[in-house]
Backbone as CSV, one residue per row, in Angstrom:
resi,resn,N_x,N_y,N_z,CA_x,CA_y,CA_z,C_x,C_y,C_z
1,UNK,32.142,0.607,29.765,30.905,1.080,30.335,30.284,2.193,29.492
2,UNK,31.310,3.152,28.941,30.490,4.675,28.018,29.757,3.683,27.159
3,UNK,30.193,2.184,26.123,30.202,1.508,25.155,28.657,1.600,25.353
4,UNK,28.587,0.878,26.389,27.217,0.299,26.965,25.983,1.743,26.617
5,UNK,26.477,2.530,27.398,25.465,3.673,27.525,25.098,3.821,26.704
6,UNK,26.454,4.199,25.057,26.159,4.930,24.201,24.872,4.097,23.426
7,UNK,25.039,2.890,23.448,24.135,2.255,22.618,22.563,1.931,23.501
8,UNK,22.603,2.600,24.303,21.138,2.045,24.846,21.190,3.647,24.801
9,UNK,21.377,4.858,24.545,21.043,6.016,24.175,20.765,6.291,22.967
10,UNK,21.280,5.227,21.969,21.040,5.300,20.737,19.869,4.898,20.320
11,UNK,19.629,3.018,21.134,18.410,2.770,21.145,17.302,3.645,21.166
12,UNK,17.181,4.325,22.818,16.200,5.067,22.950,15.986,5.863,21.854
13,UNK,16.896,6.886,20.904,16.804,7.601,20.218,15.729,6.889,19.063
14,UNK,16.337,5.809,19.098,15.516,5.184,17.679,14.088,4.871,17.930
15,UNK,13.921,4.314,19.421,12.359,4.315,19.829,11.597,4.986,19.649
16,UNK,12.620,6.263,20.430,11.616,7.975,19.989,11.522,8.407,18.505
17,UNK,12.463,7.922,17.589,11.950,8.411,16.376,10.922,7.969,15.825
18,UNK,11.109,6.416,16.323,9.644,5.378,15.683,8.625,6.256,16.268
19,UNK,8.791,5.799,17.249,7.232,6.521,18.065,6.778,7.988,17.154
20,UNK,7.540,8.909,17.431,7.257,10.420,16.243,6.390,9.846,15.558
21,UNK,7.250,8.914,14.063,7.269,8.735,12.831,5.788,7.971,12.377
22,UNK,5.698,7.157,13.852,4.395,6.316,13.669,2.624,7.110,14.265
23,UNK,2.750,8.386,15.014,2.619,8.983,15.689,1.644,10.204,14.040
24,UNK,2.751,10.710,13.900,2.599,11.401,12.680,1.915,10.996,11.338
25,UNK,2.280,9.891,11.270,2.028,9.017,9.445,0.605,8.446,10.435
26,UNK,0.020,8.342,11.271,-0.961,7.580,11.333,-2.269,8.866,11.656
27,UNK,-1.326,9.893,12.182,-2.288,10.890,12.603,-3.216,11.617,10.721
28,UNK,-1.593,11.771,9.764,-2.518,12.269,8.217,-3.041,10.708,7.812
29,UNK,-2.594,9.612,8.305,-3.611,8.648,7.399,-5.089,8.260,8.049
30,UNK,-5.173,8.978,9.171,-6.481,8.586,9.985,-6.936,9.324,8.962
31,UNK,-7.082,10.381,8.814,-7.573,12.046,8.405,-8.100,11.522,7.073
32,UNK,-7.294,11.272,6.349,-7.332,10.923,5.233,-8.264,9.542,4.320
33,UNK,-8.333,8.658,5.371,-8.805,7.277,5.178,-10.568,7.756,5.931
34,UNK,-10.922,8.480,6.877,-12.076,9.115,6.918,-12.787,9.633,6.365
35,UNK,-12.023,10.110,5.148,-12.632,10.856,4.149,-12.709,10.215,2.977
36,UNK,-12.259,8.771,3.179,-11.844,8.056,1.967,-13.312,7.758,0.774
37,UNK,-14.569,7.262,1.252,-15.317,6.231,0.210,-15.548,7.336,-0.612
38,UNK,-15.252,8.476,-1.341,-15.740,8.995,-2.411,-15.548,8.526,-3.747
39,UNK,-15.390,7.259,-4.107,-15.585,6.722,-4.948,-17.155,6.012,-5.322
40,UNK,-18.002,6.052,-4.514,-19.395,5.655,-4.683,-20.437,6.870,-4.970
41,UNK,-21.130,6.166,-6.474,-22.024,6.989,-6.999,-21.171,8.234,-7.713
42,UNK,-20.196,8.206,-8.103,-19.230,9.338,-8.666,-18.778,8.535,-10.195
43,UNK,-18.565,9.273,-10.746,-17.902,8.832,-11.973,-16.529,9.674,-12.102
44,UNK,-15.061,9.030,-11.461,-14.268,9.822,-11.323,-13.256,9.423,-12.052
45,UNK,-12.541,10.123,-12.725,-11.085,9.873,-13.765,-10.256,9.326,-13.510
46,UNK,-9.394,8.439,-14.148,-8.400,7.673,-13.532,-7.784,8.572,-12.518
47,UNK,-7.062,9.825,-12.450,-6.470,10.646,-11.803,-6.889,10.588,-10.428
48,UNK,-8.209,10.653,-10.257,-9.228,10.959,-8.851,-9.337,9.610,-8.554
49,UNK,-9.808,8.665,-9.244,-9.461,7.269,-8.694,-8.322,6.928,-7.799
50,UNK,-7.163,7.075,-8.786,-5.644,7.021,-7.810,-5.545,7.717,-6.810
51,UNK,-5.967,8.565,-6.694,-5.719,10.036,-5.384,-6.725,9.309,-4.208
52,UNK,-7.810,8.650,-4.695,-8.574,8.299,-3.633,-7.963,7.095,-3.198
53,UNK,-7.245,5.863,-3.901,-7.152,4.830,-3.392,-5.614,4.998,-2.457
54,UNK,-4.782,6.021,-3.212,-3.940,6.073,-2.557,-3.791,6.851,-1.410
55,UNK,-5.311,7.708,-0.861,-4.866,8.446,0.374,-6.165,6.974,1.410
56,UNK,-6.046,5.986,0.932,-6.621,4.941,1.798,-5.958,3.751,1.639
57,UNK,-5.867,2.983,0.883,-5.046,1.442,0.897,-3.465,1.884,0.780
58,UNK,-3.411,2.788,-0.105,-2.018,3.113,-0.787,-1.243,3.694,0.780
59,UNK,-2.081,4.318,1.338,-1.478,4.944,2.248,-1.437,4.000,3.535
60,UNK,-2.341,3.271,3.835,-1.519,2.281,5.373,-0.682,1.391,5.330
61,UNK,-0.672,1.084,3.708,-0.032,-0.411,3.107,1.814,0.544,3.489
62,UNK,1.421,1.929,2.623,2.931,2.674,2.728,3.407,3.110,4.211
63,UNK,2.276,3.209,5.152,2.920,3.626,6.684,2.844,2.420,7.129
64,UNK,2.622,1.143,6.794,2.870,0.115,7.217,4.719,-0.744,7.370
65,UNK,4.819,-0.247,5.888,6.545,-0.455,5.147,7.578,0.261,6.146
66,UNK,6.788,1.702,6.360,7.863,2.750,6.645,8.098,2.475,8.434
67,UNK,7.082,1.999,8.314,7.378,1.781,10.703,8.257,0.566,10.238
68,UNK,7.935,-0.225,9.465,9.126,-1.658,9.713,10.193,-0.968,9.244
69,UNK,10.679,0.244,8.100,12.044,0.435,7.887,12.509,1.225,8.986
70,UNK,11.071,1.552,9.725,12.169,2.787,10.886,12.594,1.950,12.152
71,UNK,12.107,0.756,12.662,12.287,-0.107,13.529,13.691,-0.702,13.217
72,UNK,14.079,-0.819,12.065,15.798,-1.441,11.818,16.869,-0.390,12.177
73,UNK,17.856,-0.667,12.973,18.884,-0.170,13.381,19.476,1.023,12.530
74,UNK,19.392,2.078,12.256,20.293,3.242,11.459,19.813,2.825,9.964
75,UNK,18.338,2.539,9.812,17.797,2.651,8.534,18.593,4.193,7.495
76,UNK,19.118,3.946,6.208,19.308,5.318,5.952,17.838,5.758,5.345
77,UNK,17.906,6.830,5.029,16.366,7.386,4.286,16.107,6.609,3.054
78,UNK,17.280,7.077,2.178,16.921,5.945,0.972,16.369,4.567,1.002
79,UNK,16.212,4.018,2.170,15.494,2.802,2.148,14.085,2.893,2.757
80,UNK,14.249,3.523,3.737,12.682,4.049,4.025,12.136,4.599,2.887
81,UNK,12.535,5.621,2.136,11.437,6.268,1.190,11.401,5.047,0.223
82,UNK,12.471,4.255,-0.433,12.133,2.935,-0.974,10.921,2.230,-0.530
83,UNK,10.863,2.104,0.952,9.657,1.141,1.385,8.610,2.206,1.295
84,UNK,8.546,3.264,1.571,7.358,4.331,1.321,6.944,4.108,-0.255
85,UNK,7.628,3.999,-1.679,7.139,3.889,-2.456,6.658,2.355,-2.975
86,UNK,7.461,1.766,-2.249,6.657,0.217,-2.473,5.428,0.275,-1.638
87,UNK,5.152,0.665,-0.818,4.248,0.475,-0.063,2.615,0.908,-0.891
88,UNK,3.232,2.265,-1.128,1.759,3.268,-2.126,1.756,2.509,-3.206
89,UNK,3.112,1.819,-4.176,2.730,1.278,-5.428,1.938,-0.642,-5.153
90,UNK,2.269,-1.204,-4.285,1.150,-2.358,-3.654,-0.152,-2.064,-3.055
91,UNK,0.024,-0.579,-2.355,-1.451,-0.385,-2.025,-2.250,-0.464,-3.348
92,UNK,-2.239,0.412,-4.197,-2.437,0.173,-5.525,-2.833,-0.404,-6.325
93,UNK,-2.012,-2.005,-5.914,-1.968,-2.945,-6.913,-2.891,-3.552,-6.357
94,UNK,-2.785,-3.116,-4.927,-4.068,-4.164,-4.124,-5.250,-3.979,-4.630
95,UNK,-5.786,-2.591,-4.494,-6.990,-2.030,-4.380,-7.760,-1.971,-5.819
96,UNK,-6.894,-2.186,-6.842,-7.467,-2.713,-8.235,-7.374,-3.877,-8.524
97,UNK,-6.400,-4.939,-7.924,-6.617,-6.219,-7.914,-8.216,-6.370,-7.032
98,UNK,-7.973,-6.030,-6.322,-9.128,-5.797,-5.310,-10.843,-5.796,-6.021
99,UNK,-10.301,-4.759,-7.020,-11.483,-4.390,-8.212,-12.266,-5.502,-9.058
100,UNK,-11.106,-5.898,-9.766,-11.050,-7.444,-10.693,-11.444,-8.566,-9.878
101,UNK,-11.070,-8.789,-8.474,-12.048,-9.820,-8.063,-13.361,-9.760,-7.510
102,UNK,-14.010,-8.371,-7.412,-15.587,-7.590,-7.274,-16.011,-8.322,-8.729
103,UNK,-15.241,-7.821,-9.544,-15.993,-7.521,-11.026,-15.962,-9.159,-11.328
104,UNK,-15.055,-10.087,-11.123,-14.994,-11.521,-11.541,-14.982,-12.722,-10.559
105,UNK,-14.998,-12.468,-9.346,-14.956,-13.171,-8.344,-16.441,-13.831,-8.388
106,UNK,-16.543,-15.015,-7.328,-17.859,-15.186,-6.691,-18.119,-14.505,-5.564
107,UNK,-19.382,-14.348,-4.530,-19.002,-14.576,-3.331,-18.544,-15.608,-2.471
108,UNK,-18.522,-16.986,-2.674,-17.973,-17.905,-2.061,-16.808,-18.250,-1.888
109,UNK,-15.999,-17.596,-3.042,-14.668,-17.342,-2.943,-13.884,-16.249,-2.358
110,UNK,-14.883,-15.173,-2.755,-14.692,-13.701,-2.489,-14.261,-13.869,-0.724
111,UNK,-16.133,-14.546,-0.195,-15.369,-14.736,1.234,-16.676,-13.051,1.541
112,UNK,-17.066,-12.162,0.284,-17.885,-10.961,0.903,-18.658,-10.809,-0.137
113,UNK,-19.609,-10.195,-0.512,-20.578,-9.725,-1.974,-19.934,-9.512,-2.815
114,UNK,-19.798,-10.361,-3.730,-19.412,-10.375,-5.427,-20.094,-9.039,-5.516
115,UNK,-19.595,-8.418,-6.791,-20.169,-7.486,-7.762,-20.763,-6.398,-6.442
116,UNK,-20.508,-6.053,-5.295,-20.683,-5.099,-4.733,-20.698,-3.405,-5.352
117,UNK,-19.155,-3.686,-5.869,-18.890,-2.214,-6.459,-19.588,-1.989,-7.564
118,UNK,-20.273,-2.325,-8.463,-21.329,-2.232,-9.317,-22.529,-2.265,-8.716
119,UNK,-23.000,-2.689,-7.809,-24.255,-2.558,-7.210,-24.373,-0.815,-6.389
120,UNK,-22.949,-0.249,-6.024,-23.052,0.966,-5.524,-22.833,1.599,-6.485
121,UNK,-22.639,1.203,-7.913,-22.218,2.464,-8.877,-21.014,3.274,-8.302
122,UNK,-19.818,2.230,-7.826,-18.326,2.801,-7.752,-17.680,2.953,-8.645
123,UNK,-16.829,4.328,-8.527,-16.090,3.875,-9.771,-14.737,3.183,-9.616
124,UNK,-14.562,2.473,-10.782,-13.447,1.176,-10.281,-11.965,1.120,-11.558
125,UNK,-11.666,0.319,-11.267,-10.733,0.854,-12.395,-11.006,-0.697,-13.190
126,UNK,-12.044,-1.491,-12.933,-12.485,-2.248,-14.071,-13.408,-1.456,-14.319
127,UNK,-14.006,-0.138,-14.408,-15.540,0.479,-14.895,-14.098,0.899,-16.095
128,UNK,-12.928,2.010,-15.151,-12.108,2.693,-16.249,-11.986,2.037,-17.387
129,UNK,-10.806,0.727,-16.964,-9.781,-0.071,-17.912,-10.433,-1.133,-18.433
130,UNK,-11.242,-2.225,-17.889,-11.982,-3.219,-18.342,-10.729,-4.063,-17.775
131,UNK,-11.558,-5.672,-17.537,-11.189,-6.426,-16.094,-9.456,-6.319,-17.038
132,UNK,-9.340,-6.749,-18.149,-8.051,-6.658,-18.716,-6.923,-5.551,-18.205
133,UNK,-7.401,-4.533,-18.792,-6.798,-3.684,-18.479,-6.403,-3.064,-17.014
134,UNK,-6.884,-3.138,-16.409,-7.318,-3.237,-14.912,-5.845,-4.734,-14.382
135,UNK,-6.529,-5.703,-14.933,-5.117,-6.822,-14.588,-3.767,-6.422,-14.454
136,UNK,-3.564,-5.847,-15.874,-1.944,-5.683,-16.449,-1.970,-3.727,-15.638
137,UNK,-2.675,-3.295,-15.111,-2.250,-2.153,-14.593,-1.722,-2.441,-12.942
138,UNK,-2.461,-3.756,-12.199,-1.635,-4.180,-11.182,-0.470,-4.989,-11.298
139,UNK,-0.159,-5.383,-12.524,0.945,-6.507,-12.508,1.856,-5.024,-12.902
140,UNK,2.029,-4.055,-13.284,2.931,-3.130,-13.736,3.460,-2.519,-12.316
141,UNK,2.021,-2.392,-11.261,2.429,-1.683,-10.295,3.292,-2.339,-9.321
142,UNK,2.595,-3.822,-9.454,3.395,-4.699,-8.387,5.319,-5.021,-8.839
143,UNK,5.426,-4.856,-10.462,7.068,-4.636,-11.223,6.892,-3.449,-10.495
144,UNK,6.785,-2.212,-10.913,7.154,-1.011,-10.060,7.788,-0.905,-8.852
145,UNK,6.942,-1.638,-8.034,7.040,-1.630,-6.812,8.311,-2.291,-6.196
146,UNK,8.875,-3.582,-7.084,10.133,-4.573,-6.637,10.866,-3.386,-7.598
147,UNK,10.788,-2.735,-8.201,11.761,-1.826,-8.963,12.255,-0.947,-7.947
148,UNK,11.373,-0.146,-6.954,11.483,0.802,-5.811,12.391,-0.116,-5.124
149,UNK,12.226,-1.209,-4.668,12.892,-2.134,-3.737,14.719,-1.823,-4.116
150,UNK,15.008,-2.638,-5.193,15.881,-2.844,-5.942,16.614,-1.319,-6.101
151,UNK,15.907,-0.368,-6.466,16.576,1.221,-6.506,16.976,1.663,-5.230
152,UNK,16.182,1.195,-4.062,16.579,1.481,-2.594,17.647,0.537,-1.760
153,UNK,18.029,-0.351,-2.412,19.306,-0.804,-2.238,18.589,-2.157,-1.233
154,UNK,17.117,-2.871,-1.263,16.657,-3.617,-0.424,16.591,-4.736,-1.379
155,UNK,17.596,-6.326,-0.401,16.820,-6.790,-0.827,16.373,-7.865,-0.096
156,UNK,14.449,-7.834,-0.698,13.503,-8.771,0.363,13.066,-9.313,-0.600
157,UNK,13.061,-10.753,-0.673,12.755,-11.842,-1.029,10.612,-11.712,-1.159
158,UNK,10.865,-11.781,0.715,9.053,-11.677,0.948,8.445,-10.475,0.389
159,UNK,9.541,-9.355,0.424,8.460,-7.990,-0.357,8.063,-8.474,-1.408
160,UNK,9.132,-9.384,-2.458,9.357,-9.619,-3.661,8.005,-10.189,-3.792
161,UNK,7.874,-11.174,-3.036,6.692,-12.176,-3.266,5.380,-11.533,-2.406
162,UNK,5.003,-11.243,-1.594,4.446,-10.266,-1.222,3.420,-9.544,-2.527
163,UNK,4.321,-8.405,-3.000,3.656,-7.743,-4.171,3.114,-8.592,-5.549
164,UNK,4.034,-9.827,-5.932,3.592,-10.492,-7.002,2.053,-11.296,-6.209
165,UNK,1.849,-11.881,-4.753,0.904,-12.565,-4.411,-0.664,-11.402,-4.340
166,UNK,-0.270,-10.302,-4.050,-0.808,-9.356,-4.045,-2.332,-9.169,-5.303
167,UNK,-1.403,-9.225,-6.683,-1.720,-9.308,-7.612,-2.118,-10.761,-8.654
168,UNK,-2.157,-11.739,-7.903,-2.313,-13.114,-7.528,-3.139,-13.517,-7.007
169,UNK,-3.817,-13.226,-6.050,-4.542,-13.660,-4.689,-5.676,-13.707,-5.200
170,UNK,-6.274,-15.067,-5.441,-8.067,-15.846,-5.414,-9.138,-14.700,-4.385
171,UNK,-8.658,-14.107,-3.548,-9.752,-13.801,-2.962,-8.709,-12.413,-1.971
């Protein structure tokens, strides 16, 4: 009978941490993602580029990872902060893949306005790198990112594929 207790006390414990954890990470990414479009009409440095994409895509894609590692039974940290850095390095990969299909997409494929981010004078990281460079800077992030995996002792097949489709994806 203690058997019983102990583990539905444990449970609860873990509910309440989720809850905190999800509670917290959503309260700085609201904050943060509100303040996000300053990339339009700016001409900003790779540096300020990254800082912006990552306190908006980088950042729900990463509190997205971290509620699924805190929902598993006695997650240790090292795997959560693993999924915390896969998470920011796919937001990433997204949001400049993201770029390259503005800059080369149609809209019919796109699915929303081709060439948008040039029509607002955003800055993009095809304005930075050129659509090339811009490519091979998400295929590095999306390796990065299964690198975080692999260093955090995880292994997911779907993250795996996940981040490579990421940097893949027609539309």
């Amino acid at each position: 009978m203690q058997g019983v207790w102990l583990k539905r006390k444990a449970a609860a414990h873990r509910r309440q941490r989720l809850r905190q954890a999800i509670v917290e990470r959503l309260d700085d990414d609201a904050i943060e993602i509100a303040q996000a479009d300053e990339a339009e009409r700016r001409d900003l440095t790779r540096a300020e580029l990254e800082e912006v994409h990552a306190r908006k895509t980088g950042a729900l894609i990463a509190a997205s990872c971290v509620i699924g590692g805190l929902a598993a039974p006695d997650a240790p940290v090292t795997r959560i902060e693993a999924l915390r850095e896969y998470g920011r390095a796919i937001g990433l990969a997204f949001q400049i893949a993201d770029d390259v299909l503005d800059a080369t997409g149609t809209s019919e494929t796109l699915g929303k306005t081709a060439g948008r981010d040039a029509a607002l004078a955003k800055s993009t990281f095809v304005t930075l790198l050129g659509v090339g460079g811009a490519r091979a800077e998400a295929e590095r992030l999306a390796a990065q990112a299964v690198d975080r995996l692999r260093a955090g002792g995880l292994v997911s097949p779907t993250l795996v594929g996940l981040a490579h489709y990421i940097v893949t994806r027609p539309n």
